[in-house]
PLY file of the C-alpha trace (Angstrom):
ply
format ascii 1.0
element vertex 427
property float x
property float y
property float z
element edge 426
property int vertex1
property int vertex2
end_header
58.77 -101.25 -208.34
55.92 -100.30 -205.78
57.11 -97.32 -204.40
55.03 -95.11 -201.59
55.83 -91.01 -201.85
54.54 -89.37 -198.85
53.62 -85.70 -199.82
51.73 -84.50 -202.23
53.86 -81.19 -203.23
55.59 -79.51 -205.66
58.63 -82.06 -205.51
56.31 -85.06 -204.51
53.95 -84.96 -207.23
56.46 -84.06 -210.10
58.32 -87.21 -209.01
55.67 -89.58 -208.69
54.19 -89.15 -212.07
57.12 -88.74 -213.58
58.44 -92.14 -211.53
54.81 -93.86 -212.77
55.76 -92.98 -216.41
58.98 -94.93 -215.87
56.69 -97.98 -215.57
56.55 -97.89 -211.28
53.40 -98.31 -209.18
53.29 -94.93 -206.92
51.11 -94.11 -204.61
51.38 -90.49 -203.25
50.08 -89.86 -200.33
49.56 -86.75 -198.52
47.09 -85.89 -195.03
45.40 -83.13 -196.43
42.10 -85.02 -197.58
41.20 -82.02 -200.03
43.92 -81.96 -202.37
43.93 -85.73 -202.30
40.21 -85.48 -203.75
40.92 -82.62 -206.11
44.14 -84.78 -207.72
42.14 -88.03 -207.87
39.80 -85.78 -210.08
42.54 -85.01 -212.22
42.79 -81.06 -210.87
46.72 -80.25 -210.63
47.37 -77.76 -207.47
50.05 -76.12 -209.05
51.34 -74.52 -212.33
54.35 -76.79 -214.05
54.20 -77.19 -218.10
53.63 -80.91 -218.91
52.88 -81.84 -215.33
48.87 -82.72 -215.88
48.59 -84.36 -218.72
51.41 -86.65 -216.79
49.73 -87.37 -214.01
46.25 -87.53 -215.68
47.85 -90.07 -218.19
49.58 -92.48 -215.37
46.03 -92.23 -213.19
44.36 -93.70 -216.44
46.70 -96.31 -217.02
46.98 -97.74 -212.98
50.33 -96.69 -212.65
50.02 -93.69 -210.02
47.15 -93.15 -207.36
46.55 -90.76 -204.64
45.32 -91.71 -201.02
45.51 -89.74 -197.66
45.97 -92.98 -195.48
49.85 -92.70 -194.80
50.07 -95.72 -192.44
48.44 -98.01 -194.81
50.38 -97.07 -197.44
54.06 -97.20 -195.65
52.97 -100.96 -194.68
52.06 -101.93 -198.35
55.50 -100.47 -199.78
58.84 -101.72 -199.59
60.27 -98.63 -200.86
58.76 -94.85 -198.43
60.06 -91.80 -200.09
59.70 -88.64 -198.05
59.26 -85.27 -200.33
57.58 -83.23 -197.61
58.48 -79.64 -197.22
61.10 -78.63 -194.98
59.99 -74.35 -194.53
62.41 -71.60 -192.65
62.06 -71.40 -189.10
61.57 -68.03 -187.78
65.49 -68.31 -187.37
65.84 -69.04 -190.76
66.89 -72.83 -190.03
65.17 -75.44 -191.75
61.96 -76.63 -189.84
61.80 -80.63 -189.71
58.72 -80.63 -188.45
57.20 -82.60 -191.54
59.84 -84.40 -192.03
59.75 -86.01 -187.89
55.97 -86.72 -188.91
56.97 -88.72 -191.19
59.20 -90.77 -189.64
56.98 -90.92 -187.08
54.22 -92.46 -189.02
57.15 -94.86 -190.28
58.11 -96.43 -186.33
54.60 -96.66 -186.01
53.74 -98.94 -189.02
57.38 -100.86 -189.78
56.92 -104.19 -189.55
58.69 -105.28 -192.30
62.08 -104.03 -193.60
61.82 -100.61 -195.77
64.06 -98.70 -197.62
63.65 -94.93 -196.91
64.55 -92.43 -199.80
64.77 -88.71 -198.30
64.27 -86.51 -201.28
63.21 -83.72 -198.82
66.26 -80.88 -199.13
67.35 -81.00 -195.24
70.39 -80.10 -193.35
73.34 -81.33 -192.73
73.05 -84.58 -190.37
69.48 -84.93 -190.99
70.04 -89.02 -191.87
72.19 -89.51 -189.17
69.57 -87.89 -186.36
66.87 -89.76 -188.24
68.26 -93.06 -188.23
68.81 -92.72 -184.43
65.13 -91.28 -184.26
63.82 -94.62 -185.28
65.53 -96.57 -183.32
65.11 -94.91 -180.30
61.46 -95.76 -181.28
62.28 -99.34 -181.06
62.97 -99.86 -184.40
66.25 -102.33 -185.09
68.84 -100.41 -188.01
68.36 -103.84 -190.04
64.87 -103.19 -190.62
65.39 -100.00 -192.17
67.78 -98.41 -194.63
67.93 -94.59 -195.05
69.17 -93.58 -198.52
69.60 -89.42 -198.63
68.60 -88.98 -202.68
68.01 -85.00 -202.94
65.83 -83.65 -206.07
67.51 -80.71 -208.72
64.00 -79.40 -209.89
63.87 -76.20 -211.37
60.17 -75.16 -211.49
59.05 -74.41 -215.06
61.26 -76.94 -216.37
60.78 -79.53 -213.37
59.59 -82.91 -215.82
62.71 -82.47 -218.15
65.27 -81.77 -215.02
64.06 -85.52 -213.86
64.21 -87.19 -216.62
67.74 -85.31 -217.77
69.64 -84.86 -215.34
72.97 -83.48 -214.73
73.87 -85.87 -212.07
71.88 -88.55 -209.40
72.85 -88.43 -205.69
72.87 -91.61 -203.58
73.91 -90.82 -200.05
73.13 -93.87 -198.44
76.11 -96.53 -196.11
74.31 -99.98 -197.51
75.53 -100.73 -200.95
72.91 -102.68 -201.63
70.11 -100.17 -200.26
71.58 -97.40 -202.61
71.88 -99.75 -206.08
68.01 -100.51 -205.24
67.61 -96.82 -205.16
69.44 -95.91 -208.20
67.49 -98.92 -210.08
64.27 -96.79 -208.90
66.00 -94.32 -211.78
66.52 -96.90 -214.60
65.80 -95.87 -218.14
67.49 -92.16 -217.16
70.89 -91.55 -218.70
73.38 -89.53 -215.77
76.10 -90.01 -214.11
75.19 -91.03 -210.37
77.37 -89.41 -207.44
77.71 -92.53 -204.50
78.54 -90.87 -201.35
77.61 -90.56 -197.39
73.95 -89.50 -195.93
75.78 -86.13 -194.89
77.80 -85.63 -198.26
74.25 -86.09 -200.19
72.68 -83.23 -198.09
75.32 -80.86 -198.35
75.42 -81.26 -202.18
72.16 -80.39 -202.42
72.42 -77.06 -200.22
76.16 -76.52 -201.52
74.61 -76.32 -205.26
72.13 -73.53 -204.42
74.06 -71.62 -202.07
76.95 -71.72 -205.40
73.86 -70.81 -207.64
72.28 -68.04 -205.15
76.07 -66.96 -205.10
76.00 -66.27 -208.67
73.42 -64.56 -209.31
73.83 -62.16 -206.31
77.73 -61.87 -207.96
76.36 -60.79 -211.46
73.91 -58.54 -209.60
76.91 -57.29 -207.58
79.13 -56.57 -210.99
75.73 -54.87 -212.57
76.20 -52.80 -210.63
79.86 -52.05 -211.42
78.52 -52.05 -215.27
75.99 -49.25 -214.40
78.88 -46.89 -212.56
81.30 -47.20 -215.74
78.49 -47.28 -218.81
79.35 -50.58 -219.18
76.99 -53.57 -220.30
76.43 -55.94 -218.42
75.23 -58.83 -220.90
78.27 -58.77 -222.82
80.97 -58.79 -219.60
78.71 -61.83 -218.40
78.73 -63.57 -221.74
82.55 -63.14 -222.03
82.65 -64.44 -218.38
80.69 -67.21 -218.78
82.48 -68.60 -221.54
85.50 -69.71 -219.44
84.61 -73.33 -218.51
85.84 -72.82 -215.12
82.75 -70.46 -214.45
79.86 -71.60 -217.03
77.36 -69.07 -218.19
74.52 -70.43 -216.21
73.01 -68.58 -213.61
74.69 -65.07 -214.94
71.91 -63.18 -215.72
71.42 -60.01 -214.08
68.29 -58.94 -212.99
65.78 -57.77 -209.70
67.35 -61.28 -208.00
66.39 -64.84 -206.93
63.06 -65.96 -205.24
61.07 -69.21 -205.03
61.37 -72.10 -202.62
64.57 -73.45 -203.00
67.55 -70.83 -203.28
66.13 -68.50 -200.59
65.30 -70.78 -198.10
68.68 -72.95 -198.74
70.94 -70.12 -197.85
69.35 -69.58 -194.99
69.41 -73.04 -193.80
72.93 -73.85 -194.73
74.13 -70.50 -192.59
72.08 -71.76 -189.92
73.13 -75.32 -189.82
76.34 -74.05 -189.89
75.99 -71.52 -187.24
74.69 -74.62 -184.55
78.48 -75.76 -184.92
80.15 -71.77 -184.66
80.77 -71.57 -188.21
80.05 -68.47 -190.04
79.34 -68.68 -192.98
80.15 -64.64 -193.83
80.20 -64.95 -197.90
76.56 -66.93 -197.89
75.22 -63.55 -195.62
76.35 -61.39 -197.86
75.02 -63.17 -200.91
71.54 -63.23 -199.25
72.02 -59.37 -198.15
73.00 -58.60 -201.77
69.79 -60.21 -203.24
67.51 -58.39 -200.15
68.74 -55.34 -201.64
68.38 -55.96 -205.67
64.41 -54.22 -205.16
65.75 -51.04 -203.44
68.53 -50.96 -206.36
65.57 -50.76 -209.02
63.53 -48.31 -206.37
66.33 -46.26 -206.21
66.73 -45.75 -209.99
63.38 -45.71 -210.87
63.54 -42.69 -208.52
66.63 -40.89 -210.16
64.07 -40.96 -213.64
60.96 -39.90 -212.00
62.04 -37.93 -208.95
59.87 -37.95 -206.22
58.02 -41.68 -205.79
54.83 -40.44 -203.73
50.83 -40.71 -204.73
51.21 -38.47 -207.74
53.41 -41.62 -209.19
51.39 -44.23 -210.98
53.81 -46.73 -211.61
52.93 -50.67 -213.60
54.59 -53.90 -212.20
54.27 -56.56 -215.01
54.76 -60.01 -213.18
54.40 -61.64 -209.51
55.82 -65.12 -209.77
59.19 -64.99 -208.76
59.74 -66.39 -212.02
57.80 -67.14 -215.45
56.35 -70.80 -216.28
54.78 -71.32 -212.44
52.84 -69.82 -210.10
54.77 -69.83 -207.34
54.94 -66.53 -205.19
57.35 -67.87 -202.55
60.06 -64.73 -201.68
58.86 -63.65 -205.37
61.46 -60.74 -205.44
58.15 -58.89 -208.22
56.20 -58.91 -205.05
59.15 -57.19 -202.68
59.10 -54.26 -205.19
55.52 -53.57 -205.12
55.29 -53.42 -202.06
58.53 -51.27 -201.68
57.12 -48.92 -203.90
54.06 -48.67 -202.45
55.60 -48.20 -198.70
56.95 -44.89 -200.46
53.74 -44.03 -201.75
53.32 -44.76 -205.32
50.18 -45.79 -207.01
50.52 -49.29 -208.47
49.06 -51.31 -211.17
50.14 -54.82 -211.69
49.32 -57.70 -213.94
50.84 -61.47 -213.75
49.31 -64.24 -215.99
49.08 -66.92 -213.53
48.55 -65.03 -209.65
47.01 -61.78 -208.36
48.01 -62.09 -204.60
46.26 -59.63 -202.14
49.55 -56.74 -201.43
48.48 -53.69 -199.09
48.56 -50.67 -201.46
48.35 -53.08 -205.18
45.58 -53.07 -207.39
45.81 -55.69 -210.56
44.78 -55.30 -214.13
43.13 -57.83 -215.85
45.81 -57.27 -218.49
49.51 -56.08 -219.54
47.50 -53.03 -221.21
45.31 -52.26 -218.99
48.38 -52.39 -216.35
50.14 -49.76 -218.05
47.24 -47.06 -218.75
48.02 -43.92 -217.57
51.97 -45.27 -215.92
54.30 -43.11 -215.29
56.62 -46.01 -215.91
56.68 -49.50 -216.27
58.44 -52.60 -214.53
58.73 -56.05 -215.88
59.32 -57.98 -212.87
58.45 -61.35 -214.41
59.92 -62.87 -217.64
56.37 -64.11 -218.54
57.00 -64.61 -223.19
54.04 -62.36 -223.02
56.18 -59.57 -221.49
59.00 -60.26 -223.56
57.26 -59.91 -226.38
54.86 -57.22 -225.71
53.64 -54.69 -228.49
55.48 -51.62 -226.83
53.76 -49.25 -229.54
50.33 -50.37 -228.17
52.16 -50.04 -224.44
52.99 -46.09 -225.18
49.51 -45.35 -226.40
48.81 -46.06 -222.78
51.05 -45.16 -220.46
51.35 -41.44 -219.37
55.13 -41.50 -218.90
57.90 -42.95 -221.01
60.12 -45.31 -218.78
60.44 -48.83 -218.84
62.40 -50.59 -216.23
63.96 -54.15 -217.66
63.56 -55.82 -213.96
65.08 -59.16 -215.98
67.52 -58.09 -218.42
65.21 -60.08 -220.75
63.28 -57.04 -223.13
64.25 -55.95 -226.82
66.01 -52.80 -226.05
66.08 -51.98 -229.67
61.97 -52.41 -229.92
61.63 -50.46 -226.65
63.17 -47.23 -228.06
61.38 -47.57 -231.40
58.46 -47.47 -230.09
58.93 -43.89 -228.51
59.80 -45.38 -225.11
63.16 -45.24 -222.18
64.72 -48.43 -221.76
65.95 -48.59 -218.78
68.11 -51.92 -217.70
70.25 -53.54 -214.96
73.93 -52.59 -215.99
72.54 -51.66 -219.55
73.52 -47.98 -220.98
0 1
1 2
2 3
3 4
4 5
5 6
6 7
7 8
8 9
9 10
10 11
11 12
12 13
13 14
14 15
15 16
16 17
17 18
18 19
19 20
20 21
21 22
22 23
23 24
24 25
25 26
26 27
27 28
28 29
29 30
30 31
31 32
32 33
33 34
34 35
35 36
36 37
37 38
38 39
39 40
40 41
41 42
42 43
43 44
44 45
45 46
46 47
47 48
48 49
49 50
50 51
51 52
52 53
53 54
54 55
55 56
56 57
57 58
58 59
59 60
60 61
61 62
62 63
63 64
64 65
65 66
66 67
67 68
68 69
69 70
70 71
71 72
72 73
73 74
74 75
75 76
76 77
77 78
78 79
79 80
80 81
81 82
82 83
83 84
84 85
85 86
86 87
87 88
88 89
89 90
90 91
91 92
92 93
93 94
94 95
95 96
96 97
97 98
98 99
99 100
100 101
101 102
102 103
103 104
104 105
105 106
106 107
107 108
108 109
109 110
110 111
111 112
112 113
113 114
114 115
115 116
116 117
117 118
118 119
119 120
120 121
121 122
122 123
123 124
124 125
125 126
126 127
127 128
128 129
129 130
130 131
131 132
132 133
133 134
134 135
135 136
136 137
137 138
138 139
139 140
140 141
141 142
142 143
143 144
144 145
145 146
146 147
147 148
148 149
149 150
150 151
151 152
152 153
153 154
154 155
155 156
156 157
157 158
158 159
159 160
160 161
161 162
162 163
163 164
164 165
165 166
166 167
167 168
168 169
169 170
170 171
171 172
172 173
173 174
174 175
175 176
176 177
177 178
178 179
179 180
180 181
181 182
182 183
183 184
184 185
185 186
186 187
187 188
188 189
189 190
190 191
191 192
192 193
193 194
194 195
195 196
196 197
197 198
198 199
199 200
200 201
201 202
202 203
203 204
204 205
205 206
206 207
207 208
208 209
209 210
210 211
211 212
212 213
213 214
214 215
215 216
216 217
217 218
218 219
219 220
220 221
221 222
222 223
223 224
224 225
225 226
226 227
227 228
228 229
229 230
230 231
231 232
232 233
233 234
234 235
235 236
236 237
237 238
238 239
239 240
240 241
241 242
242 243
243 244
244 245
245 246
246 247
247 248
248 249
249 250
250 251
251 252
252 253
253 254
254 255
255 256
256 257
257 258
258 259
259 260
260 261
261 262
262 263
263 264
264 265
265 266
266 267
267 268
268 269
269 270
270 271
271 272
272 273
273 274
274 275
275 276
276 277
277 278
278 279
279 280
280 281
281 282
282 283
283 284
284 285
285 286
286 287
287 288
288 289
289 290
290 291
291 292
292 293
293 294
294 295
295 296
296 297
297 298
298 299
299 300
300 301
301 302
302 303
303 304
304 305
305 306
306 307
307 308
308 309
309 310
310 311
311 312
312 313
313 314
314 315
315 316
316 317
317 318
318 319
319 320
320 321
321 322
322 323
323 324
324 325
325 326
326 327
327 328
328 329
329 330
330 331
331 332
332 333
333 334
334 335
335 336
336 337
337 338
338 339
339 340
340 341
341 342
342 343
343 344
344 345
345 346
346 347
347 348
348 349
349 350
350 351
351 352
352 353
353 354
354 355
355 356
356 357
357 358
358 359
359 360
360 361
361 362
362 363
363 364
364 365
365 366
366 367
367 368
368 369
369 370
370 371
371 372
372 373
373 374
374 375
375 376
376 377
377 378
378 379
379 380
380 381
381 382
382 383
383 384
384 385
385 386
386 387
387 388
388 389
389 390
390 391
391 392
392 393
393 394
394 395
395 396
396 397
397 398
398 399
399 400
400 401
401 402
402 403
403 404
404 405
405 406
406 407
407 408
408 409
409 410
410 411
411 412
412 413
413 414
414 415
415 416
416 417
417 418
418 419
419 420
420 421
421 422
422 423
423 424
424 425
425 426
């Protein structure tokens, strides 16, 4: 098929080249001129294993190009896909602002019938408003069919989530419009889900407020674990095993970040809050997970005492998770800057990023992070981290803690090498 995928982000790109390799001819297109350039050049804008030799290999065989035209390219397409970002408003709704560009570049060139795939996460209702945006635009409903297909990326692991999936949505009131859609898929074994516009959307936010709901749970019962020297890996392993629950998404740790669960929670509570429903248990899960960086503050301060200036303290990590670079509500970041509103000198060290954070100075390395530490945090579960020479690690650091921000270290490894381990529901 010739398919047209207007935006050039995270979920845009991974879905166009992974949509070329399928055999389709995509065309992504996105306004900003400069990253158009730099991925007709073969330069990737972001950090996802396997994603650049992808698109580099469809771009060489004619499959997948890049333009910054949108008008031109919605007229030459039978099939628009919108994957443009849908940010928190300053209320913590989702912002549509994108997304009513979009469509309005759409009314203005739709001459021909198209069939519009949103794989944009947006709230509740979003197909129904846009349908009746377009044709209030002048636009007739049989020269347009809106299929709601949401994406279940995980970043670090985004090419292999497409191409196995657990399930494919089709939200869409045309049968026809949503078996051309799930044709788009062809060649990928999973079950698809037919439903409503509506339904779609709120399967998309219902799985990662249930995910975001997990994790802030395990974080929750951590904290139980810590109270009664209990440990934490084990009750969630024994947990997990009952196939009502799955062990998925029960790993404690500093909590969740990036640019889905975060901004999802938010935007489901506020979507739900324009029709007076409150949504009490989703508040709580997002107030548990604001909190997870003061937990680690708080017991980094029962080791050390005091956290002022005479505390030199190393932060290993900044993404707000390993295999990308993405720093979006990174919880790494919330810490160092948490520690250094109390005071504390710190040192920190990420593979991929080196953001600018008022009071954080960055090594160059994990080593060089650590010299002369009181104690040490891996924020980040970068394999680098994880597998760290914590002999060499002592030699440098001044103190002897280190803080398992992931519940991801050897503790046995830690120890022998003359060091504290000190976990999240670990004794």
């Amino acid at each position: 098929m010739k398919i047209c995928i207007i935006g050039a982000g995270y979920v845009g790109l991974t879905t166009a080249a992974v949509l070329a390799d399928l055999g389709h001819r995509v065309q992504c297109v996105d306004r900003d001129e400069n990253k158009v350039a730099s991925l007709k050049k073969g330069l990737i804008p972001i950090f996802e294993p396997g994603l650049s030799e992808l698109v580099v290999r469809n771009v060489q065989e004619g499959r997948l190009s890049f333009h910054s035209d949108v008008a031109a390219s919605i007229t030459a397409h039978e099939i628009i896909m919108i994957a443009v970002g849908t940010p928190s408003a300053a209320d913590g709704t989702a912002d549509l602002i994108y997304v009513r560009s979009v469509l309005l570049a759409i009314s203005a060139a739709l001459h021909t019938h198209k069939t519009i795939v949103m794989k944009s996460t947006v709230p509740p209702g979003t197909g129904v408003w846009a349908t009746k945006f377009l044709m209030e635009r002048g636009i007739p409903d049989h020269r347009f069919d809106l299929v709601s297909n949401p994406e279940f990326l995980r970043e670090g692991t985004a090419i292999h989530d497409t191409l196995n999936p657990d399930r494919i949505v089709i939200g869409c009131r045309n049968v026809a419009a949503a078996e051309k859609v799930r044709a788009i898929y062809d060649g990928i074994e999973a079950e698809t889900v037919w439903t409503g516009q509506t339904e779609a959307e709120l399967i998309k936010y219902g799985s990662n407020a249930f995910l975001a709901t997990k994790l802030s749970f395990v974080n929750e019962l951590s904290r139980v674990c810590d109270v009664f020297d209990a440990d934490i890996t084990k009750v969630a392993q024994g947990i997990g095993m009952d196939s009502r629950i799955g062990g998925k998404f029960l790993q404690a740790g500093i909590g969740y970040g990036g640019s889905c669960l975060p901004k999802d929670v938010n935007a489901l509570i506020g979507a739900a809050a324009t029709r007076d429903v409150n949504l009490k248990l989703l508040r709580e899960v997002a107030a548990v997970n604001e909190s997870q960086p003061d937990y680690y503050v708080d017991k980094l301060e029962q080791k050390l005492g005091a956290l002022d200036a005479k505390v030199r303290i190393a932060v290993l990590g900044a993404t707000f998770k390993e295999n990308t670079d993405d720093l979006r509500y990174s919880q790494a970041i919330e810490l160092m800057k948490r520690l250094s509103a109390r005071g504390c000198s710190v040192i920190a060290y990420d593979p991929l990023a080196a953001p600018a954070i008022p009071g954080v100075k960055w090594a160059k390395s994990a080593l060089e992070a650590a010299n002369g530490a009181d104690a040490l945090v891996v924020a980040t579960g970068w394999k680098e981290f994880i597998q760290a020479d914590w002999g060499q690690i002592k030699n440098k650091m001044r103190g002897k803690i280190v803080m398992d921000g992931r519940n991801v270290l050897n503790r046995t490894a830690v120890k022998e090498a003359g060091l504290t381990y000190v976990g999240l529901g670990r004794p």
